[in-house]
mmCIF file as gemmi writes it, N, C-alpha and C atoms, coordinates in Angstrom:
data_model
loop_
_atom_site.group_PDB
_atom_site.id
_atom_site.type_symbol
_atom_site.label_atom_id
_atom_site.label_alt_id
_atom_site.label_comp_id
_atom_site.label_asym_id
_atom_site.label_entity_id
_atom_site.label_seq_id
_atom_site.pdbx_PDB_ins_code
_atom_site.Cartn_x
_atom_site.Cartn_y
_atom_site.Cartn_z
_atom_site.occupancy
_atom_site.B_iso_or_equiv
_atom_site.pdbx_formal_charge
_atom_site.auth_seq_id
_atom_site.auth_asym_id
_atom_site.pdbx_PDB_model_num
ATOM 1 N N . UNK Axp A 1 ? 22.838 -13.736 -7.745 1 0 ? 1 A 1
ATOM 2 C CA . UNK Axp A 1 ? 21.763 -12.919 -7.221 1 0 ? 1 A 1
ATOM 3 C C . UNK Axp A 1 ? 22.307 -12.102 -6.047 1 0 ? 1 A 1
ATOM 4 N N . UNK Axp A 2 ? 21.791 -10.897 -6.159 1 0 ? 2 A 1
ATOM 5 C CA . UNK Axp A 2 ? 22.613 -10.116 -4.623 1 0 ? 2 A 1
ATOM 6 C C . UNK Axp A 2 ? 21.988 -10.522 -3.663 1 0 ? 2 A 1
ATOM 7 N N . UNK Axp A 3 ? 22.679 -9.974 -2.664 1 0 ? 3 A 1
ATOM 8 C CA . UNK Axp A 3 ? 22.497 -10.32 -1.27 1 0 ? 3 A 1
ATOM 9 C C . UNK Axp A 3 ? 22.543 -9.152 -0.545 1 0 ? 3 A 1
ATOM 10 N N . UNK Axp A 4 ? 21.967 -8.723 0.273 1 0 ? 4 A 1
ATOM 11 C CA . UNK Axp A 4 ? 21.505 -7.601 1.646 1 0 ? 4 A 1
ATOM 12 C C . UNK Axp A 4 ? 21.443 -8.381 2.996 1 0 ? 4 A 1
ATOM 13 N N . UNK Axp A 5 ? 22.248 -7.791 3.897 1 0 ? 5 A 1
ATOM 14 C CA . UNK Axp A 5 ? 22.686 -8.139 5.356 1 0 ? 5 A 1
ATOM 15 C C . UNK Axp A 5 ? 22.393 -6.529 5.701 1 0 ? 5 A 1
ATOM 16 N N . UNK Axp A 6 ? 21.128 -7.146 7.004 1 0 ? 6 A 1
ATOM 17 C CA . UNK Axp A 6 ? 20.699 -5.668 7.511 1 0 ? 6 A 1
ATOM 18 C C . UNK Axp A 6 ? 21.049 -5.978 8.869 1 0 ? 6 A 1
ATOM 19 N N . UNK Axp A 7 ? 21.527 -4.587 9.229 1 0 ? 7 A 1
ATOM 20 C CA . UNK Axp A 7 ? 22.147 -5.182 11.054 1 0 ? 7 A 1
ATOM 21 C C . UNK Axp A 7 ? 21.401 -4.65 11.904 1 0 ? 7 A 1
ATOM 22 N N . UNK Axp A 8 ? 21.388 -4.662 12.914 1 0 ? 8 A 1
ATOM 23 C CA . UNK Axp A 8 ? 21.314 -3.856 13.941 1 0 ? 8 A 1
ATOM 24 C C . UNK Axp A 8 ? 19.45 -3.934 14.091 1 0 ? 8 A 1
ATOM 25 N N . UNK Axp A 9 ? 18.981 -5.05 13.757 1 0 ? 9 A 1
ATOM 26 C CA . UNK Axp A 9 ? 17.296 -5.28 13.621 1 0 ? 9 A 1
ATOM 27 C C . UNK Axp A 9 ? 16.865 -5.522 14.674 1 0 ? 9 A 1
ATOM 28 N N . UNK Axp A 10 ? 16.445 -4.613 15.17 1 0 ? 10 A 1
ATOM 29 C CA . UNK Axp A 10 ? 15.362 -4.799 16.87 1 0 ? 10 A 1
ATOM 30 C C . UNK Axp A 10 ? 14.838 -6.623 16.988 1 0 ? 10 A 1
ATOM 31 N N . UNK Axp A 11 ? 15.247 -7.024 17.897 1 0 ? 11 A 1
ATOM 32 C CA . UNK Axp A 11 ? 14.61 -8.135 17.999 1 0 ? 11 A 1
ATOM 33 C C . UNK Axp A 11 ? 13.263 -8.364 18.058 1 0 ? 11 A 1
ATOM 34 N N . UNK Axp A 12 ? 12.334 -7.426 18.596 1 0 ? 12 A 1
ATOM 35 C CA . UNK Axp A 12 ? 10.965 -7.297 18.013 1 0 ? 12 A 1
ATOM 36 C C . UNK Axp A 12 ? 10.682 -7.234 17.16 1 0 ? 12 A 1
ATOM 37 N N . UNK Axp A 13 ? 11.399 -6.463 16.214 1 0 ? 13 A 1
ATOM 38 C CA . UNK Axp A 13 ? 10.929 -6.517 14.82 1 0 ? 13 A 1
ATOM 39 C C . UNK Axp A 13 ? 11.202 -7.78 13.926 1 0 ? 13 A 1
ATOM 40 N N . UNK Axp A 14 ? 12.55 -8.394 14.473 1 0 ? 14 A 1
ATOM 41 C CA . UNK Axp A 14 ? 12.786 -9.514 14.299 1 0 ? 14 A 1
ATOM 42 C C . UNK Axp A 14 ? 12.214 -10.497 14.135 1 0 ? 14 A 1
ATOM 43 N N . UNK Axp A 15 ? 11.009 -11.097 15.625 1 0 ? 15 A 1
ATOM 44 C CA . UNK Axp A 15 ? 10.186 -11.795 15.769 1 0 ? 15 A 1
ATOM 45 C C . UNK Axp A 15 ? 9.097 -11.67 15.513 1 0 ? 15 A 1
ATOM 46 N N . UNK Axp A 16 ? 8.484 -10.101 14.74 1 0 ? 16 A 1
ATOM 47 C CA . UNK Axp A 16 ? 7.094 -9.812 14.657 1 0 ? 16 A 1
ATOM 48 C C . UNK Axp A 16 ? 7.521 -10.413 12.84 1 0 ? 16 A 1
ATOM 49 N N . UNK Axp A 17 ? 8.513 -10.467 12.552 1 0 ? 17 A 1
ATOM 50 C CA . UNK Axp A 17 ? 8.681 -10.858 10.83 1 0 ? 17 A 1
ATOM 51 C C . UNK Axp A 17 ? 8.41 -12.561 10.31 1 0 ? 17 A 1
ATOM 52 N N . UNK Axp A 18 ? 9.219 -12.894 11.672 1 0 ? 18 A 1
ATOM 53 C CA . UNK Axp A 18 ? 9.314 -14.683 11.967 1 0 ? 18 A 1
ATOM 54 C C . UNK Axp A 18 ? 7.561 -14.482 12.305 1 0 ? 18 A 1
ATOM 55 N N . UNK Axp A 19 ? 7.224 -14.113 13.012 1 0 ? 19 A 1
ATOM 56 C CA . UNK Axp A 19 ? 5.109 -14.546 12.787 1 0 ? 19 A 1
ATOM 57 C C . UNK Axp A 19 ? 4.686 -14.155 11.847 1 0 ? 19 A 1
ATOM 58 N N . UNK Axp A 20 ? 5.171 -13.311 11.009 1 0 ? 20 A 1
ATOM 59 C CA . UNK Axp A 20 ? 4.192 -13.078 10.017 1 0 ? 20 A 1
ATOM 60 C C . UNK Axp A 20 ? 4.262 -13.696 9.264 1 0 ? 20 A 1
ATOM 61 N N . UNK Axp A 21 ? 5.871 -13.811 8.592 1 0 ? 21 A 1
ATOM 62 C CA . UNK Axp A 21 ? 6.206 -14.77 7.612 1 0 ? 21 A 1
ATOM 63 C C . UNK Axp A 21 ? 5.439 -16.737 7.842 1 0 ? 21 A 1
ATOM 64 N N . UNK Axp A 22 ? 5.41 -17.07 9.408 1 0 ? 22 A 1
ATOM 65 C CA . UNK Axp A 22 ? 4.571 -18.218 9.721 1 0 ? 22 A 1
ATOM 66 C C . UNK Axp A 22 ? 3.121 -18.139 9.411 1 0 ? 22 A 1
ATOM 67 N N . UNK Axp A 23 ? 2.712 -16.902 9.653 1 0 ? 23 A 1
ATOM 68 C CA . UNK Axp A 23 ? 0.923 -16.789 9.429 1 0 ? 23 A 1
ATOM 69 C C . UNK Axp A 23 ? 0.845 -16.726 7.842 1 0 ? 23 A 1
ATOM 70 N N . UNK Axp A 24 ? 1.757 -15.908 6.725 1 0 ? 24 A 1
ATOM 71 C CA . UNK Axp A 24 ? 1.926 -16.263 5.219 1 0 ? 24 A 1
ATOM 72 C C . UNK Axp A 24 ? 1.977 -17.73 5.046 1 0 ? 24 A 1
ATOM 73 N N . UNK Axp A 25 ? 2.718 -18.234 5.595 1 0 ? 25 A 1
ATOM 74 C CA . UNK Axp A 25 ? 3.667 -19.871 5.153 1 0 ? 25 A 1
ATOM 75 C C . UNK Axp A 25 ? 4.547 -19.625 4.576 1 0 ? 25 A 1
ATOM 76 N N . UNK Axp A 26 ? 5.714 -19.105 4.834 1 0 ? 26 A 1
ATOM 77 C CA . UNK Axp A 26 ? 6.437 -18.488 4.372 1 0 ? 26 A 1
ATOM 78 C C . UNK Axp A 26 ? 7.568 -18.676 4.984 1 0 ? 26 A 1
ATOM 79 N N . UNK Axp A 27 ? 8.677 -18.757 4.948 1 0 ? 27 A 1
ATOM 80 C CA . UNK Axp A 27 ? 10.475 -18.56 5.351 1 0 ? 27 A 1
ATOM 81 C C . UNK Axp A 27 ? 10.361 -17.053 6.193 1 0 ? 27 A 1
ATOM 82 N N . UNK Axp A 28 ? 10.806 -16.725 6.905 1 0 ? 28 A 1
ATOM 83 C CA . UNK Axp A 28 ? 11.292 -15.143 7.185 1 0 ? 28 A 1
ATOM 84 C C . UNK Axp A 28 ? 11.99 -14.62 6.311 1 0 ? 28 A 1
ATOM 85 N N . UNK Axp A 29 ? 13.088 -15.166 5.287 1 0 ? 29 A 1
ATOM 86 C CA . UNK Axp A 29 ? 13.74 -14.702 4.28 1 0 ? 29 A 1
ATOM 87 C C . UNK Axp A 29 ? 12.653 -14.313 3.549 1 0 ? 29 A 1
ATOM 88 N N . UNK Axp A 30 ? 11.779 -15.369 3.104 1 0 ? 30 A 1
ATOM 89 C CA . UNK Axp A 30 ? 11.151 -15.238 1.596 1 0 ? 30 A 1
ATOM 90 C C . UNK Axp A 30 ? 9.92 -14.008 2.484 1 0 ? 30 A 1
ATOM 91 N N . UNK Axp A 31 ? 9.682 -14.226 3.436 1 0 ? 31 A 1
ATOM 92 C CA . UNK Axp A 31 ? 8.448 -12.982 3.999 1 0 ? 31 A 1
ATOM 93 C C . UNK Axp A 31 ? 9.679 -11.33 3.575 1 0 ? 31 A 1
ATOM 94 N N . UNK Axp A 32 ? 10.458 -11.344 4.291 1 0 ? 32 A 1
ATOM 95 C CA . UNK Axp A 32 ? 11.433 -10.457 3.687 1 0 ? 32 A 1
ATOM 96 C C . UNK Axp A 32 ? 11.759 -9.844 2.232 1 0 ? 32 A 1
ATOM 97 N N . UNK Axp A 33 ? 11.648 -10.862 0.93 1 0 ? 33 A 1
ATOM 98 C CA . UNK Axp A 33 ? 11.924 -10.375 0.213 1 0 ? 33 A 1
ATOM 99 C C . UNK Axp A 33 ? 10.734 -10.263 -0.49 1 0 ? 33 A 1
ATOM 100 N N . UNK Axp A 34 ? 9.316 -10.757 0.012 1 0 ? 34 A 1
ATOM 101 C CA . UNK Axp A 34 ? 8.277 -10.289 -0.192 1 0 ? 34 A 1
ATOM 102 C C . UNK Axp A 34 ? 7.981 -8.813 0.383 1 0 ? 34 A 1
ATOM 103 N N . UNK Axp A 35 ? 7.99 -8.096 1.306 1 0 ? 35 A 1
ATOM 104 C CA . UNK Axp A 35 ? 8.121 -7.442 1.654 1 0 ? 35 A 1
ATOM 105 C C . UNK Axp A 35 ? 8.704 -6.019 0.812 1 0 ? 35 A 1
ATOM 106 N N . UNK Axp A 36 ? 9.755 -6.386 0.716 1 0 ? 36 A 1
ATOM 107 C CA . UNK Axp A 36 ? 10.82 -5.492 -0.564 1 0 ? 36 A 1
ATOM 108 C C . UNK Axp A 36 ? 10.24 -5.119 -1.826 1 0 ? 36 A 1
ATOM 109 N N . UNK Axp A 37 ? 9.675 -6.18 -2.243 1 0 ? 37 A 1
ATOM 110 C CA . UNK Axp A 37 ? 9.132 -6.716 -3.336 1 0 ? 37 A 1
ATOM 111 C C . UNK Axp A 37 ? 8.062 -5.485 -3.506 1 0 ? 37 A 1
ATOM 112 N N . UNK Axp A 38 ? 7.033 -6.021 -2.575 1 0 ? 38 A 1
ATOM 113 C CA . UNK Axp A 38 ? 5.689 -5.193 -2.362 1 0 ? 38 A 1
ATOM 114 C C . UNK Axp A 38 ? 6.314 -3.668 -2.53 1 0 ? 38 A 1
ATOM 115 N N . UNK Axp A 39 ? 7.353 -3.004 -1.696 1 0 ? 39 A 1
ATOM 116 C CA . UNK Axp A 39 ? 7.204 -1.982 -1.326 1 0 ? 39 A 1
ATOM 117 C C . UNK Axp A 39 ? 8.288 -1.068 -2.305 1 0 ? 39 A 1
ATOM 118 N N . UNK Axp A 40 ? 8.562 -1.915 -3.341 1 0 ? 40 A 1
ATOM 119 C CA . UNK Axp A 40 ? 8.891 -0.847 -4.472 1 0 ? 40 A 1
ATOM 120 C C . UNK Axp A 40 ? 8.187 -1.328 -5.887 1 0 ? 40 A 1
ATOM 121 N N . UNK Axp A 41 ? 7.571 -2.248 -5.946 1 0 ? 41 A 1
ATOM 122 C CA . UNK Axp A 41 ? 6.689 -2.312 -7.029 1 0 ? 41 A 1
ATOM 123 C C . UNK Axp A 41 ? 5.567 -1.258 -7.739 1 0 ? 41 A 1
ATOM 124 N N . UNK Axp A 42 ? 5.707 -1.23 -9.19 1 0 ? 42 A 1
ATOM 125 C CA . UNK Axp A 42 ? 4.573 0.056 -9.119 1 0 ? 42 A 1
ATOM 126 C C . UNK Axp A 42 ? 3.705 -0.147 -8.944 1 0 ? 42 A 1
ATOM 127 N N . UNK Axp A 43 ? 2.808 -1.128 -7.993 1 0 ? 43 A 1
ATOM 128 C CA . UNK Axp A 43 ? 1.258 -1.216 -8.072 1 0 ? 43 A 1
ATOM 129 C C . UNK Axp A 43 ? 1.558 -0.725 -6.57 1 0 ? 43 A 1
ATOM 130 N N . UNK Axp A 44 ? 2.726 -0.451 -5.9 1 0 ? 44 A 1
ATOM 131 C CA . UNK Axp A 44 ? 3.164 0.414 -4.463 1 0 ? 44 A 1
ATOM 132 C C . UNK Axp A 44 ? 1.842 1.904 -4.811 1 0 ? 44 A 1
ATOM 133 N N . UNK Axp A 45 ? 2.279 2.381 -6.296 1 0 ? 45 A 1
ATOM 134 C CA . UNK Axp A 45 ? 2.303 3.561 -5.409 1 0 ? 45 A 1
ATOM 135 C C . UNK Axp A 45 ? 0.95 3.842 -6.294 1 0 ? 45 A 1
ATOM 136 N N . UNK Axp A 46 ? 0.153 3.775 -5.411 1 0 ? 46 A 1
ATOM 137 C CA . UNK Axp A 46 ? -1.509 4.269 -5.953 1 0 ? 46 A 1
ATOM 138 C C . UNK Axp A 46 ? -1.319 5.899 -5.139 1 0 ? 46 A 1
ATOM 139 N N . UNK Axp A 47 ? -2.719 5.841 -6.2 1 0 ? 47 A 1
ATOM 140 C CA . UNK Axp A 47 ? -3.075 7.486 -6.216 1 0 ? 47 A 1
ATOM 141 C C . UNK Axp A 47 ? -3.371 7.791 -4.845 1 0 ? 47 A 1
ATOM 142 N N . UNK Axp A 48 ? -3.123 9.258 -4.541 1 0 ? 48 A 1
ATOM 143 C CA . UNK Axp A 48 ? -4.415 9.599 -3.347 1 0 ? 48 A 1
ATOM 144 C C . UNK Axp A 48 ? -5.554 9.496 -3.324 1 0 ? 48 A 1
ATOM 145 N N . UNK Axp A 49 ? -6.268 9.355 -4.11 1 0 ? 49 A 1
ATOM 146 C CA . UNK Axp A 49 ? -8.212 9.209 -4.446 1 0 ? 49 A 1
ATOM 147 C C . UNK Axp A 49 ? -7.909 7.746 -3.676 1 0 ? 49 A 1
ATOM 148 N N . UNK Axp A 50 ? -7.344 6.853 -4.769 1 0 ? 50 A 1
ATOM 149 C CA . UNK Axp A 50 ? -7.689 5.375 -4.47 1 0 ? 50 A 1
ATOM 150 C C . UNK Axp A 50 ? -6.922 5.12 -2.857 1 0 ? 50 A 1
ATOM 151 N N . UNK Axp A 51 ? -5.903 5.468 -2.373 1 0 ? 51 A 1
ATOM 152 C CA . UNK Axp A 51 ? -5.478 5.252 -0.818 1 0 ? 51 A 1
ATOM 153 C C . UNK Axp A 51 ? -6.531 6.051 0.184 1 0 ? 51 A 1
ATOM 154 N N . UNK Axp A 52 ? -7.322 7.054 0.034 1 0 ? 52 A 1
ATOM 155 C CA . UNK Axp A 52 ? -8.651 7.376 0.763 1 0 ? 52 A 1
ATOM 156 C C . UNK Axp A 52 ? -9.607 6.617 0.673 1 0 ? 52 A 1
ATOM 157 N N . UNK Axp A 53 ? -9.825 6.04 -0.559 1 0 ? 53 A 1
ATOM 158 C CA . UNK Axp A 53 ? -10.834 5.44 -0.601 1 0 ? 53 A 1
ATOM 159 C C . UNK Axp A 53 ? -10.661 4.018 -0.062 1 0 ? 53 A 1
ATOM 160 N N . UNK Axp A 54 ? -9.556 3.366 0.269 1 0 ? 54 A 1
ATOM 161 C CA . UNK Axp A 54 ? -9.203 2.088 0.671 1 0 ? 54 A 1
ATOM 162 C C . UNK Axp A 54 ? -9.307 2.394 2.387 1 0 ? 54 A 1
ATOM 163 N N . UNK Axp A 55 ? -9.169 3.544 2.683 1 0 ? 55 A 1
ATOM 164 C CA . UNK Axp A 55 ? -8.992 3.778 4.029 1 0 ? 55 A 1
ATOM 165 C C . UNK Axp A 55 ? -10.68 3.911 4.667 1 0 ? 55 A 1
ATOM 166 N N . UNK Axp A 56 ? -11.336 4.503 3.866 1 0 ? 56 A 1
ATOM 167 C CA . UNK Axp A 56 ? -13.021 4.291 4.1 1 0 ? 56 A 1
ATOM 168 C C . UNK Axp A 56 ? -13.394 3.627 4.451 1 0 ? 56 A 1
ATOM 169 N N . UNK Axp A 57 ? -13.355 2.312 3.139 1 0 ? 57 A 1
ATOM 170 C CA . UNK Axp A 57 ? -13.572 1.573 3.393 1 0 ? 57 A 1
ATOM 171 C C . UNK Axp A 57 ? -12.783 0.387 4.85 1 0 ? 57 A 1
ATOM 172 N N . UNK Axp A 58 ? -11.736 0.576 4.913 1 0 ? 58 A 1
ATOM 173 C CA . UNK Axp A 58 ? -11.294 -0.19 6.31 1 0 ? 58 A 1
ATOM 174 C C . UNK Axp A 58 ? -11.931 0.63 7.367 1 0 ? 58 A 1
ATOM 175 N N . UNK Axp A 59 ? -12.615 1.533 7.47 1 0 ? 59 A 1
ATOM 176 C CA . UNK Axp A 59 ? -13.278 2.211 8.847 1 0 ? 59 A 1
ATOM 177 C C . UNK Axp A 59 ? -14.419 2.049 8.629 1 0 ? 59 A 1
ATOM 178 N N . UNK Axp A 60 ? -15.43 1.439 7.639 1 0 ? 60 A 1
ATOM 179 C CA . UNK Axp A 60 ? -16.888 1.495 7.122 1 0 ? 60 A 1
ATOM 180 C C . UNK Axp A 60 ? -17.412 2.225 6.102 1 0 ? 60 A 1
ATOM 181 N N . UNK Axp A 61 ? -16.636 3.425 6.392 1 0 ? 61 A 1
ATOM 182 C CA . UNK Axp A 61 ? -16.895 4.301 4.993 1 0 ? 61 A 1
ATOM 183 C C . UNK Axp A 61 ? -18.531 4.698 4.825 1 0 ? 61 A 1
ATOM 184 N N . UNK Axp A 62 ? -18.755 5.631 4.483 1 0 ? 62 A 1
ATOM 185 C CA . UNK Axp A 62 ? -20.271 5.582 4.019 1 0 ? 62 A 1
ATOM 186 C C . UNK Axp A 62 ? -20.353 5.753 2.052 1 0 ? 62 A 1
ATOM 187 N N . UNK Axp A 63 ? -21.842 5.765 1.919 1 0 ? 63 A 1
ATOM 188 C CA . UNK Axp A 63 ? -21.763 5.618 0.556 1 0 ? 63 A 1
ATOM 189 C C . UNK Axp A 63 ? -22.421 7.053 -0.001 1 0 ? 63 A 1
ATOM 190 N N . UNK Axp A 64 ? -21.783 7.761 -0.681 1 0 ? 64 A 1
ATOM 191 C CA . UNK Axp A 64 ? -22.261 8.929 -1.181 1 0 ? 64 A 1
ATOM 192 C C . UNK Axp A 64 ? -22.492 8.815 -2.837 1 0 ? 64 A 1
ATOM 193 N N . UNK Axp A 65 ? -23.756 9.146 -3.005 1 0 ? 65 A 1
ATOM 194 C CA . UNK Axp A 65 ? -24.403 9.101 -4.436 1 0 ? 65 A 1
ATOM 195 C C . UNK Axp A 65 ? -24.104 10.371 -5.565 1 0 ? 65 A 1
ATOM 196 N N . UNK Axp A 66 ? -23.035 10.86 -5.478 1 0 ? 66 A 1
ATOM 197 C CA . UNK Axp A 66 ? -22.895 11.639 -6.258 1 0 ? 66 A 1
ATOM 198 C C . UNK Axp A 66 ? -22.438 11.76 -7.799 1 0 ? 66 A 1
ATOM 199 N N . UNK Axp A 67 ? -23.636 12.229 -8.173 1 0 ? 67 A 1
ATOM 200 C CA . UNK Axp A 67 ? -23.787 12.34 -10.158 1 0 ? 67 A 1
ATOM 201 C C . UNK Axp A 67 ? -22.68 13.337 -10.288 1 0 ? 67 A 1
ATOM 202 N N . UNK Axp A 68 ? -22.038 12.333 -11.475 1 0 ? 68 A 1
ATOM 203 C CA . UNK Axp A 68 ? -20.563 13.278 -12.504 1 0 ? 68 A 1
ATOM 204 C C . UNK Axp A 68 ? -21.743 14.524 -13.365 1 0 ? 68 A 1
ATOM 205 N N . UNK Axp A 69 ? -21.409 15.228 -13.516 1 0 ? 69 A 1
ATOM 206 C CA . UNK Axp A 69 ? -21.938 16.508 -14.579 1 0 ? 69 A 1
ATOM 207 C C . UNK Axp A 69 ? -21.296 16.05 -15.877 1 0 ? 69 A 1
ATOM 208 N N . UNK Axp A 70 ? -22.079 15.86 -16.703 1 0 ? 70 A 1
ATOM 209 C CA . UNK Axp A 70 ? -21.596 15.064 -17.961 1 0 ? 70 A 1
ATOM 210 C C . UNK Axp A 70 ? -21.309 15.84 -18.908 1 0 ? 70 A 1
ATOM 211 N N . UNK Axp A 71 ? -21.746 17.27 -18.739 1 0 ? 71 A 1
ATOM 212 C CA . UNK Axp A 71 ? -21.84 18.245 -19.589 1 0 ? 71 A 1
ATOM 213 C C . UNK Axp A 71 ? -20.284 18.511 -19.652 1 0 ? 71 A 1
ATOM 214 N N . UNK Axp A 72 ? -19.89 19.062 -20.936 1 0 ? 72 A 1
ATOM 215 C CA . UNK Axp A 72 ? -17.983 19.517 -21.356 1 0 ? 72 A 1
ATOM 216 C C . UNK Axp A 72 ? -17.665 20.871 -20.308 1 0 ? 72 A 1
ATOM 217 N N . UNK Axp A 73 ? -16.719 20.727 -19.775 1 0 ? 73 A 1
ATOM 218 C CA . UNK Axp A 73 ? -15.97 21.488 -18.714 1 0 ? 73 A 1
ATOM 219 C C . UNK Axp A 73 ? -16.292 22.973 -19.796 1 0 ? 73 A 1
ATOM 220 N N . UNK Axp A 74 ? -15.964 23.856 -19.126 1 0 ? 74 A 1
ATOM 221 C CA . UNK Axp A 74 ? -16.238 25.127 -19.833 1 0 ? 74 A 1
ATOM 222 C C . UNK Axp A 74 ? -14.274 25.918 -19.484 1 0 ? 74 A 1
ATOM 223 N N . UNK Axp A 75 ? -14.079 26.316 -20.76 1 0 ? 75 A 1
ATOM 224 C CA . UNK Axp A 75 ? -12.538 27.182 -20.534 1 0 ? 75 A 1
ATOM 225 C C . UNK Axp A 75 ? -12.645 28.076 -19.469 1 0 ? 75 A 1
ATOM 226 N N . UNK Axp A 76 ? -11.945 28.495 -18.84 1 0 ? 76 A 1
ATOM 227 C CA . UNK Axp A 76 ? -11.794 29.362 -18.169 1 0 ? 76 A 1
ATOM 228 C C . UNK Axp A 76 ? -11.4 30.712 -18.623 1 0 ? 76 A 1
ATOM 229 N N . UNK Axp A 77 ? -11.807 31.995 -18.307 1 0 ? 77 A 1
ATOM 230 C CA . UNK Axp A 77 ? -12.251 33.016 -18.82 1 0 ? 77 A 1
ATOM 231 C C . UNK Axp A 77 ? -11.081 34.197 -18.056 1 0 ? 77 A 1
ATOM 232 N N . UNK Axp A 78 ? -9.968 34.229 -18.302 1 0 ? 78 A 1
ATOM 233 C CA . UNK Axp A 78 ? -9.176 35.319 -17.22 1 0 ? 78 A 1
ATOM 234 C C . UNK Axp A 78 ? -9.139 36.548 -17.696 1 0 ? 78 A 1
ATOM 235 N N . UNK Axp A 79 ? -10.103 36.9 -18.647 1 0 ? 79 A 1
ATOM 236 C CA . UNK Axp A 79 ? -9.789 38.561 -18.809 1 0 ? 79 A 1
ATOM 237 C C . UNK Axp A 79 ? -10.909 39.649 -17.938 1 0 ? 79 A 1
């Protein structure tokens, strides 16, 4: 299995990894390669609709009632 040696890691960042990985239950390694994990997986990379709408909601968001038009899109007409 490979291996990655990252240098030069701010010791803050260091120790903010060692708490997080403790508040998971977790190793700092294994918080680490969770981490990695998360941040190239394709469920990473959602749409813009759905990352606004996740952000709403973390600020309260309000709720807007707006009806889809069900009727068939109409071609567009360029002459």
């Amino acid at each position: 299995m490979p291996a990655v040696t990252i240098r030069n890691l701010p010791e803050r960042t260091h120790r903010a990894l060692k708490v997080r990985a403790a508040h998971n239950g977790r190793s700092t390694e294994a918080e680490i390669r969770r981490i990695l994990e998360d941040a190239v997986s394709p469920d990473a990379a959602t749409g813009l609709g759905s990352q606004l709408a996740a952000l709403g909601r973390r600020f309260g968001g309000i709720e807007l009632n707006i009806a889809r038009d069900s009727r068939p899109a109409e071609p567009p007409d360029f002459l």
